[in-house]
Every structure is written in structure tokens, then in C-alpha cells.
N, CA, C and O of each residue as an XYZ file, in Angstrom:
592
protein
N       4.072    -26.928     12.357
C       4.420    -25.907     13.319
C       4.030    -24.537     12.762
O       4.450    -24.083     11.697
N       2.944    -23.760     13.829
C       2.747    -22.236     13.013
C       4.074    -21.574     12.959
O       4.978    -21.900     13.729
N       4.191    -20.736     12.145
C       4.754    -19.584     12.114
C       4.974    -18.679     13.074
O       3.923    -18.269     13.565
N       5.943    -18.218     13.522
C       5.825    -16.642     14.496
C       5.482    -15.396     13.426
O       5.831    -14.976     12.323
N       4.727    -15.155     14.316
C       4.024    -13.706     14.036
C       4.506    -12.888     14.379
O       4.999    -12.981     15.503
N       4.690    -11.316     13.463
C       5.893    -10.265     13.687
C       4.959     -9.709     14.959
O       3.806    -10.061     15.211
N       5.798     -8.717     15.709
C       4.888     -8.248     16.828
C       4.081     -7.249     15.595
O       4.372     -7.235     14.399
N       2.802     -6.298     16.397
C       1.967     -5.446     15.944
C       2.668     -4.503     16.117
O       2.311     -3.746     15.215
N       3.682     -3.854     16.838
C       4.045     -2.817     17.479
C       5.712     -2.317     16.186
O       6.327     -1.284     15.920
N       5.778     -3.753     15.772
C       7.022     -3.045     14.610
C       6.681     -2.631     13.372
O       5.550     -2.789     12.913
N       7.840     -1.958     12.621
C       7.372     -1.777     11.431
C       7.987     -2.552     10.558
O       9.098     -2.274     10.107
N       7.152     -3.864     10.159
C       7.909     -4.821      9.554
C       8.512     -4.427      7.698
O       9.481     -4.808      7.040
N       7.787     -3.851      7.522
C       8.121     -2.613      5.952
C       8.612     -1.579      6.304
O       8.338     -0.655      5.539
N       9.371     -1.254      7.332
C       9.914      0.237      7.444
C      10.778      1.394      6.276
O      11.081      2.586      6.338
N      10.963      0.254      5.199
C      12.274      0.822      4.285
C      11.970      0.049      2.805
O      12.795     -0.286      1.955
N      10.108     -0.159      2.795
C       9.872     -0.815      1.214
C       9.521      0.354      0.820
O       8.338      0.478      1.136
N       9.909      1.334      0.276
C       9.935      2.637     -0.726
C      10.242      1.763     -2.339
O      11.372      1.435     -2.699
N       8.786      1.466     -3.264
C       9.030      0.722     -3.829
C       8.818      2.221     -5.617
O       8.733      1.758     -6.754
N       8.789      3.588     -5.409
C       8.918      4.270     -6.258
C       9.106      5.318     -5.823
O       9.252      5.082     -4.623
N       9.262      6.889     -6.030
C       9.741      8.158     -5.613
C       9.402      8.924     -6.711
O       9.166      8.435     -7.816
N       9.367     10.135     -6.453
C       9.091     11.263     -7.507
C       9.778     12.361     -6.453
O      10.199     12.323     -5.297
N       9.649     13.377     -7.524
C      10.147     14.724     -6.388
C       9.381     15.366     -5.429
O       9.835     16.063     -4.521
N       7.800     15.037     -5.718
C       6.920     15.019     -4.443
C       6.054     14.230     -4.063
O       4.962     14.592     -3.626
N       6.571     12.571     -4.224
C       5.777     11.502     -3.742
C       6.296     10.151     -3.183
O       7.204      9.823     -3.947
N       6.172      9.314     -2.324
C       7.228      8.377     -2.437
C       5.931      7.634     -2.005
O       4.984      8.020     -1.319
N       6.216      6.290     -2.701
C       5.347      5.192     -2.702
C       5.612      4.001     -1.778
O       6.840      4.019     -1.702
N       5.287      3.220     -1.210
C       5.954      2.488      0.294
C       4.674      1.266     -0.084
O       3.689      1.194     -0.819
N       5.337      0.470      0.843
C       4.264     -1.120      1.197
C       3.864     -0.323      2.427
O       4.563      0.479      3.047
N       2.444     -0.739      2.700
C       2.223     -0.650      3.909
C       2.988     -1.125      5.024
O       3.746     -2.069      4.798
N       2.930     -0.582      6.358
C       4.497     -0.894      7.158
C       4.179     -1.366      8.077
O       4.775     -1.128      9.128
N       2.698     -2.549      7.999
C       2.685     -3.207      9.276
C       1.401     -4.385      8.906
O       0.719     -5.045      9.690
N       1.387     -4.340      7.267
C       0.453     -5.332      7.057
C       0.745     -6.120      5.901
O       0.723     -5.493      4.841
N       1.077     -7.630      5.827
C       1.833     -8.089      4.719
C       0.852     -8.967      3.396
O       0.594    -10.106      3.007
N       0.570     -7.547      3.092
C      -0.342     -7.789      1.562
C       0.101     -7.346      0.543
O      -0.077     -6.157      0.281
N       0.845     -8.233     -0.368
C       1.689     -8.154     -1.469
C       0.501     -7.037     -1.917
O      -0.729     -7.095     -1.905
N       1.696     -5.745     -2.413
C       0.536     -5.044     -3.292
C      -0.431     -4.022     -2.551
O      -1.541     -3.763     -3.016
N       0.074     -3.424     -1.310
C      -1.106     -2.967     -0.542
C      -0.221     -1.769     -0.074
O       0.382     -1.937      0.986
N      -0.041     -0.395     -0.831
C       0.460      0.558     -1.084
C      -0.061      2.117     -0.555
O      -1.173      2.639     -0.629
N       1.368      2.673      0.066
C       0.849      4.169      0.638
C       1.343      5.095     -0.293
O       2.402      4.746     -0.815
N       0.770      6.444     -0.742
C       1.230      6.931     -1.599
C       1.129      8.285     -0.565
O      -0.002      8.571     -0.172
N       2.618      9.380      0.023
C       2.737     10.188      0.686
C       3.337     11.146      0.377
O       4.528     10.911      0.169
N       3.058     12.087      0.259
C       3.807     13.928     -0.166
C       4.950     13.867      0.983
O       4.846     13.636      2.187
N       6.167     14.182      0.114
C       7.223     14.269      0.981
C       7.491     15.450      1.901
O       8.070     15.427      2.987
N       6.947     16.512      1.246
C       6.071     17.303      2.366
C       4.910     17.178      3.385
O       4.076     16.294      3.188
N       4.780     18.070      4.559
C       3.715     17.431      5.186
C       2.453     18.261      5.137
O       2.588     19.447      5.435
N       1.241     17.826      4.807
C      -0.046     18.292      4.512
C      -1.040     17.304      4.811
O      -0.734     16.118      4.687
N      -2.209     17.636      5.194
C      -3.285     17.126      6.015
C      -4.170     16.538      5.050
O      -4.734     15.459      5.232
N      -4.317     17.405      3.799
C      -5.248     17.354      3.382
C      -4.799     17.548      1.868
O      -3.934     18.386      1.616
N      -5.507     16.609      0.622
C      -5.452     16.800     -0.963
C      -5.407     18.388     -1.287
O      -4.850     18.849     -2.283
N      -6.114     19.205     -0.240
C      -6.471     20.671     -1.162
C      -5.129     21.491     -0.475
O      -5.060     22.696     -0.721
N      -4.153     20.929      0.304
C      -3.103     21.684      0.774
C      -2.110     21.834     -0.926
O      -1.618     22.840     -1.437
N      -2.125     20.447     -1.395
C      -1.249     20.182     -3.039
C      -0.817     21.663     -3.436
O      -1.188     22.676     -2.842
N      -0.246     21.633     -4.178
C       0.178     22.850     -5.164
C       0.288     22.170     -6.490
O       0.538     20.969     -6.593
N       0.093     22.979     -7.507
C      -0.359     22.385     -8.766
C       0.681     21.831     -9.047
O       0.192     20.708     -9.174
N       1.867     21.666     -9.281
C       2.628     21.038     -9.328
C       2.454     19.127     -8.430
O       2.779     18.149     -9.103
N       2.057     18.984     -7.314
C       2.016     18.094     -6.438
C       0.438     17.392     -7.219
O       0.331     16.215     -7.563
N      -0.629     18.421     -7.358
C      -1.714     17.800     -8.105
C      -1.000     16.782     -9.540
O      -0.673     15.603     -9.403
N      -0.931     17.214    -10.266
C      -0.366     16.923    -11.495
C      -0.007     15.488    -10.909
O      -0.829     14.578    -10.800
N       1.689     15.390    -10.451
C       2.051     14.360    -10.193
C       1.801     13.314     -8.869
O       2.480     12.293     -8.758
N       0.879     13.636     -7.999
C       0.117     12.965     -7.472
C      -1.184     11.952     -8.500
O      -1.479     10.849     -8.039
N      -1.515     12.171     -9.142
C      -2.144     11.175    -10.183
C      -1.381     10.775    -11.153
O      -1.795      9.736    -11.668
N      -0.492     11.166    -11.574
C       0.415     10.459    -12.366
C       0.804      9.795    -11.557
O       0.992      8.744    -12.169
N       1.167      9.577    -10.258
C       2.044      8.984     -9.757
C       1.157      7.551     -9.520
O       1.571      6.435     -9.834
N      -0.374      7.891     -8.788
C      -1.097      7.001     -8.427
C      -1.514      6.148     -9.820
O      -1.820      4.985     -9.559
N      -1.590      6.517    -11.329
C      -1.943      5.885    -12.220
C      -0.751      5.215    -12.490
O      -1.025      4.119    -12.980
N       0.335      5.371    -12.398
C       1.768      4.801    -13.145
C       1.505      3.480    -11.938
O       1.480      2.344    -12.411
N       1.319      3.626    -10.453
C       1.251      2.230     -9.454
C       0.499      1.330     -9.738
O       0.620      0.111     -9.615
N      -0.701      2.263    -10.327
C      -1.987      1.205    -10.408
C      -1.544      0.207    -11.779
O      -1.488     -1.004    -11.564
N      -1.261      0.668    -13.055
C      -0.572      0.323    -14.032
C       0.378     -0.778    -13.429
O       0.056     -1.952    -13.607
N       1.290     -0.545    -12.873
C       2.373     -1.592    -12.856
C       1.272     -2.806    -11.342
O       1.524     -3.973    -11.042
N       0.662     -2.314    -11.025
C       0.037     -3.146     -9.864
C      -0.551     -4.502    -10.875
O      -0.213     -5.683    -10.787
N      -1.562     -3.856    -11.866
C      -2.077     -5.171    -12.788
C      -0.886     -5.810    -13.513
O      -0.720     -7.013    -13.315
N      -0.042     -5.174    -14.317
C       1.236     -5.711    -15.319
C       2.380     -6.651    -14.411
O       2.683     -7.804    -14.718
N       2.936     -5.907    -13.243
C       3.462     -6.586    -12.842
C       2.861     -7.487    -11.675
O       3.555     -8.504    -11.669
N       1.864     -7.583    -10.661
C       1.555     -8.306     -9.641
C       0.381     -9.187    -10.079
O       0.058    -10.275     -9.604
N      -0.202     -8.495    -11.091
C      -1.636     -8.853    -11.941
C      -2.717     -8.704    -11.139
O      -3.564     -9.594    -11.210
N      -2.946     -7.587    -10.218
C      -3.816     -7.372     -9.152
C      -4.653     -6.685    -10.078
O      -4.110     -5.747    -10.662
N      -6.118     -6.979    -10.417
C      -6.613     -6.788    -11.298
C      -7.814     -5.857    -10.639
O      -8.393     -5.130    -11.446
N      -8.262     -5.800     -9.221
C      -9.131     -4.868     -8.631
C      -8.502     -4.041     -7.422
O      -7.671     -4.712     -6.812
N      -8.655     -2.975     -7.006
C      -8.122     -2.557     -5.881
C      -9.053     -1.371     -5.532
O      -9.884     -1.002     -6.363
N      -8.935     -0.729     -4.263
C      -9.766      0.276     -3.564
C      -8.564      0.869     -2.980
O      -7.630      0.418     -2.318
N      -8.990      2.425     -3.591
C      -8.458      3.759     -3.196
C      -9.227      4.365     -2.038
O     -10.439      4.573     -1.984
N      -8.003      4.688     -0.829
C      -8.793      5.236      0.152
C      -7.927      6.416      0.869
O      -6.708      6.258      0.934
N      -8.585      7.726      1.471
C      -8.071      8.756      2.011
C      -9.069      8.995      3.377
O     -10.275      9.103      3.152
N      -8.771      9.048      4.256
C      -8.786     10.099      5.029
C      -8.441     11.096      6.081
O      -7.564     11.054      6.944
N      -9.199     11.863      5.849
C      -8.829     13.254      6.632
C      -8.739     13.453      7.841
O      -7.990     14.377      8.157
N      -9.369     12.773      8.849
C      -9.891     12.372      9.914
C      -8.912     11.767     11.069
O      -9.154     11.240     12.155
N      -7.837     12.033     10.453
C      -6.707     11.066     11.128
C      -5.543     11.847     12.016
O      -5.355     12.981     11.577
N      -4.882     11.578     12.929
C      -4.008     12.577     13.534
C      -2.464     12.458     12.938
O      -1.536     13.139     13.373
N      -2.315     11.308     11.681
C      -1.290     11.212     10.496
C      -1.290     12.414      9.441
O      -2.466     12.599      9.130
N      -0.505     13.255      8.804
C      -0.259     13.647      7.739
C      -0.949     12.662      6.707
O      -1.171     11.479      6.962
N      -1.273     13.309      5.468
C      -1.782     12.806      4.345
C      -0.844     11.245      3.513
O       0.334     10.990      3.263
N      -2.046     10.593      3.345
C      -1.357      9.279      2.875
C      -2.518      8.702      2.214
O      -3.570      9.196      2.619
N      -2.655      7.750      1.265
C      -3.221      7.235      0.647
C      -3.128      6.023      0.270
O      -2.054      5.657     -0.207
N      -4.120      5.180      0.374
C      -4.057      4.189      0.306
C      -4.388      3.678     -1.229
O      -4.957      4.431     -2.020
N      -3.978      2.311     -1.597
C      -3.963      1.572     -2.742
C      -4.000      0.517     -2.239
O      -2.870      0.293     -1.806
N      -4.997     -0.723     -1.921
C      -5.264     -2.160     -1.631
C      -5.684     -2.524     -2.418
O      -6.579     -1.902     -2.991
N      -5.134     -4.015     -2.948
C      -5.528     -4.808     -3.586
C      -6.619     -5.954     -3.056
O      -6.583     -6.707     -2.083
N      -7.716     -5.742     -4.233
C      -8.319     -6.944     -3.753
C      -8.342     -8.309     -4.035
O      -8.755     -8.516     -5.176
N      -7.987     -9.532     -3.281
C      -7.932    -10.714     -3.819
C      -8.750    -11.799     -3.156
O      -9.300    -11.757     -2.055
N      -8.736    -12.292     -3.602
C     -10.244    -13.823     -3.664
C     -10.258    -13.804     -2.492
O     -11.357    -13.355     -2.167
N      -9.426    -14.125     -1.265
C      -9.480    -14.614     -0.132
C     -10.109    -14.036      0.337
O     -10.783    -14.558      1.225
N     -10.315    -12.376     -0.006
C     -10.829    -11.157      1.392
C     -12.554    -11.438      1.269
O     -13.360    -11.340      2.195
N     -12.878    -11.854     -0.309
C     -14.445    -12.448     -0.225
C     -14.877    -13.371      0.980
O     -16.066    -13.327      1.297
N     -14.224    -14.012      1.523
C     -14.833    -14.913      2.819
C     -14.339    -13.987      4.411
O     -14.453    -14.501      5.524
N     -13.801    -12.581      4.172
C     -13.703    -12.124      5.213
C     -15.049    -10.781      5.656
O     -15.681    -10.556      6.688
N     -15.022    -10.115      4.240
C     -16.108     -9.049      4.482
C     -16.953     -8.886      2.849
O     -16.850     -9.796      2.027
N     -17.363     -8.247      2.699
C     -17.939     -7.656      1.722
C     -17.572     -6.656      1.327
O     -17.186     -5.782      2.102
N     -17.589     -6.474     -0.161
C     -17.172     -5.603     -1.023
C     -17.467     -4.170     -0.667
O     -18.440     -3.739     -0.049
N     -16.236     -3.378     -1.274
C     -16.466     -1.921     -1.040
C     -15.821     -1.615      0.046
O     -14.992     -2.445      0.418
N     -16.011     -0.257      0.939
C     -14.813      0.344      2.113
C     -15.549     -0.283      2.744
O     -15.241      0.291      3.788
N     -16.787     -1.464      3.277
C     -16.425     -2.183      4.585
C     -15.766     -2.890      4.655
O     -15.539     -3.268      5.805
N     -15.088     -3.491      3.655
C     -13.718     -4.182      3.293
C     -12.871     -4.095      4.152
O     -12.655     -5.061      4.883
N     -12.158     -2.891      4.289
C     -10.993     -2.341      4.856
C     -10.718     -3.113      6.560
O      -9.882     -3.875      7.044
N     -11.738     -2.519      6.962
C     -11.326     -2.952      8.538
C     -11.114     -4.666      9.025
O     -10.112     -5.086      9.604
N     -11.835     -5.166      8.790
C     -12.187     -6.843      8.443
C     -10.482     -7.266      8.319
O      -9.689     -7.881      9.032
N     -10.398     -6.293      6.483
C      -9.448     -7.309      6.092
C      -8.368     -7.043      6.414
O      -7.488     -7.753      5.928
N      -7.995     -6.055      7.249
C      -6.710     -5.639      7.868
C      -6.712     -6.187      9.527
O      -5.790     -6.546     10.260
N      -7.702     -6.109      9.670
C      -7.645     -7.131     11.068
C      -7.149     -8.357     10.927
O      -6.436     -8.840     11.807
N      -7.467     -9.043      9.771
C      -7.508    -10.652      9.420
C      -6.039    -10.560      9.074
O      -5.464    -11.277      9.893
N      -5.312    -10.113      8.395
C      -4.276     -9.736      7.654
C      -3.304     -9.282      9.228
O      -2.229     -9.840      9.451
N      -3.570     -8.793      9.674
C      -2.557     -8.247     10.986
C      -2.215     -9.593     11.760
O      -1.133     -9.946     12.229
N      -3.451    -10.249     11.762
C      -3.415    -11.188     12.831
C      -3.138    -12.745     12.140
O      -2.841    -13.677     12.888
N      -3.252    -12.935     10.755
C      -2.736    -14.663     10.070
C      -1.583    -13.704      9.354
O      -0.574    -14.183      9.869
N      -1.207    -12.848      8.649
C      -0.574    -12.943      7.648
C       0.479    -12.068      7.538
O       0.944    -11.723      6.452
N       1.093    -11.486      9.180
C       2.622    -11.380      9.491
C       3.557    -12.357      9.899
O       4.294    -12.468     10.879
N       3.345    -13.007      8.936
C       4.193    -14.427      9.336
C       5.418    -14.360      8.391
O       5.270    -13.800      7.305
N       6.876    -15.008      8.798
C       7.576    -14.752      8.167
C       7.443    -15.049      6.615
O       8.200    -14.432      5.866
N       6.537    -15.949      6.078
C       6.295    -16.239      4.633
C       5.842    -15.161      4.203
O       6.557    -14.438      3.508
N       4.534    -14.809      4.524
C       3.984    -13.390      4.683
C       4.915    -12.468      4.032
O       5.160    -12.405      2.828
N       5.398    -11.771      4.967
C       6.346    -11.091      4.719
C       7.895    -11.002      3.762
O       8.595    -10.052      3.412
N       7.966    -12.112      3.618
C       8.778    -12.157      2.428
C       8.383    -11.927      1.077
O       9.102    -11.332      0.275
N       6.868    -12.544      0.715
C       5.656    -13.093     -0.209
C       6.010    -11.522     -0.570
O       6.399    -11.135     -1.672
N       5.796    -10.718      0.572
C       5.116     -8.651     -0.001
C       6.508     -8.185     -0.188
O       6.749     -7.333     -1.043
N       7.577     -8.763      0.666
C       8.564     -7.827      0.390
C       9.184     -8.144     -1.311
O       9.505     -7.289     -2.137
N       9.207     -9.374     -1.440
C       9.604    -10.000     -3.212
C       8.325     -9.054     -3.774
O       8.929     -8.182     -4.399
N       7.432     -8.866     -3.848
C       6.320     -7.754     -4.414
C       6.970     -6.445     -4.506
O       7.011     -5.831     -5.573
N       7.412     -6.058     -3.561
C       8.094     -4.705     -3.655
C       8.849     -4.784     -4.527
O       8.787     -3.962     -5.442
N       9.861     -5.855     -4.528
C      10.986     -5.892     -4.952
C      10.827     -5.690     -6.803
O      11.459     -4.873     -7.473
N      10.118     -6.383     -7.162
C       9.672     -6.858     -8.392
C       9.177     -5.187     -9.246
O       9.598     -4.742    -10.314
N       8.264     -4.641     -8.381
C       8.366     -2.840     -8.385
C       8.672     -2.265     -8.790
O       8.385     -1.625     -9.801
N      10.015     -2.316     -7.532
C      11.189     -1.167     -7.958
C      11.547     -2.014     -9.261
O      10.926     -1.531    -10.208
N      12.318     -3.094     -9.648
C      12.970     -3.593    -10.760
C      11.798     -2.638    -12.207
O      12.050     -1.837    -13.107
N      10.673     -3.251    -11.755
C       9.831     -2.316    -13.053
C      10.577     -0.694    -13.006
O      11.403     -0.108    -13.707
N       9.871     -0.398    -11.909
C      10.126      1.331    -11.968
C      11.749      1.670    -12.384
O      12.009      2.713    -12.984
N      12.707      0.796    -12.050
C      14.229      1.447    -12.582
C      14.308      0.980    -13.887
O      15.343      1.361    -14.433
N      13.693      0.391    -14.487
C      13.487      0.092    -15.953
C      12.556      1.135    -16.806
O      12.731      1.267    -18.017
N      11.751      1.724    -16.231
C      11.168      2.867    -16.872
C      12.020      4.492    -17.155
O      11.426      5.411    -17.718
């Protein structure tokens, strides 16, 4: 028997905030269940990287190197693609996806990646296993990050 599939329209991660800083908070993506597939957002709102204040520079890469770090140690996601853009009618957010074996039989390497494998991912892999699979990912996270 398949699985039910979450609708497209919820936010099945609405409340995985899996690290925080005083100007960053780190989240699962909130509508696609890929253990490991991370938004990194200024708790302020800004459009764009060059809005930052040096302060927000600074710990905006600390913040993104400390995820990427615990992404290989703890999930063992050993490749991933960083993506931004500007172009969007969202406030600034950033992406962190992991890449894993499976997405090779969906697209090809590099940002044509992205669209493919979030289509494929929207549509097999909001299933309640799914979604448990990313939310125990989160979970595992935070346990790192309150140990640091």
C-alpha cells in the first residue's frame, strides 16, 4: 500500500529550526523531505547578501561553515550545493542541499540539479516515512548544536 503524500500546499517543516545565532536561524526546508536540505535566513529582513552589516557578514559564514561541518560529521553528507537567489519575491535565504546517489538518475550534476530534484522529491518523497527520515535529521542537529 503507497503511502499518503503530505499535500504541496502545507508546511510539513514549519518549526525544524535545527540552529540559531543572533542573526541567523537555520531550518529544514519546509516543504521538501530531504534529510539534510537546509535554509539559512537573517532574522532580519533583506533582499540581498550586500544589505548584511559586518557583523551579519562575519556570522553568516560562520554560521554556513559550522552546518556544513556538522552536515558531513553528523549526517555524513559528504557533497552539497550552495544556492542564492536574488530574483525572488522572498526575503533572503539560502540554500544548503545535499547531494546523494539517488539524485544521479534524476538530473545531472551542478544547479541543473535543483529543479529535477525538487520536483522528484515533492512528488515521491513527502511521504510519511519521508518525513520522519528528515525530521530525525533535524533532530540529531540540534542534539549536535546544544552540545557545542
Amino acid at each position: 500500500m503507497e503511502e499518503k503524500k503530505v499535500s504541496e500546499v502545507e508546511k510539513i517543516f514549519a518549526d525544524e529550526i535545527i540552529y540559531e545565532t543572533d542573526y541567523f536561524s537555520v531550518n529544514q526546508d519546509w516543504e521538501i523531505a530531504i534529510p539534510g536540505f537546509y535554509i539559512v535566513s537573517p532574522k532580519r529582513k533583506v533582499n540581498s547578501l550586500m544589505e548584511f552589516n559586518d557583523k551579519e557578514d562575519i556570522d553568516f559564514i560562520r554560521t554556513v561553515k559550522k552546518i556544513r561541518k556538522a552536515m558531513l560529521e553528523v549526517l555524513n553528507i559528504e557533497y552539497i550545493y550552495l544556492f542564492q537567489n536574488e530574483d525572488t519575491p522572498w526575503d533572503f535565504h539560502f540554500w544548503m542541499m545535499p547531494y546523494y546517489d539517488w539524485m544521479k538518475d534524476i538530473s545531472r550534476r551542478g544547479p541543473s540539479l535543483l529543479a529535477p530534484v525538487w520536483k522528484y522529491a515533492k512528488e515521491n518523497m513527502n511521504t510519511k516515512k519521508d518525513i520522519k527520515k528528515t525530521r530525525d535529521a533535524a533532530e540529531k542537529m540540534r542534539v549536535y548544536f546544544s552540545k557545542k
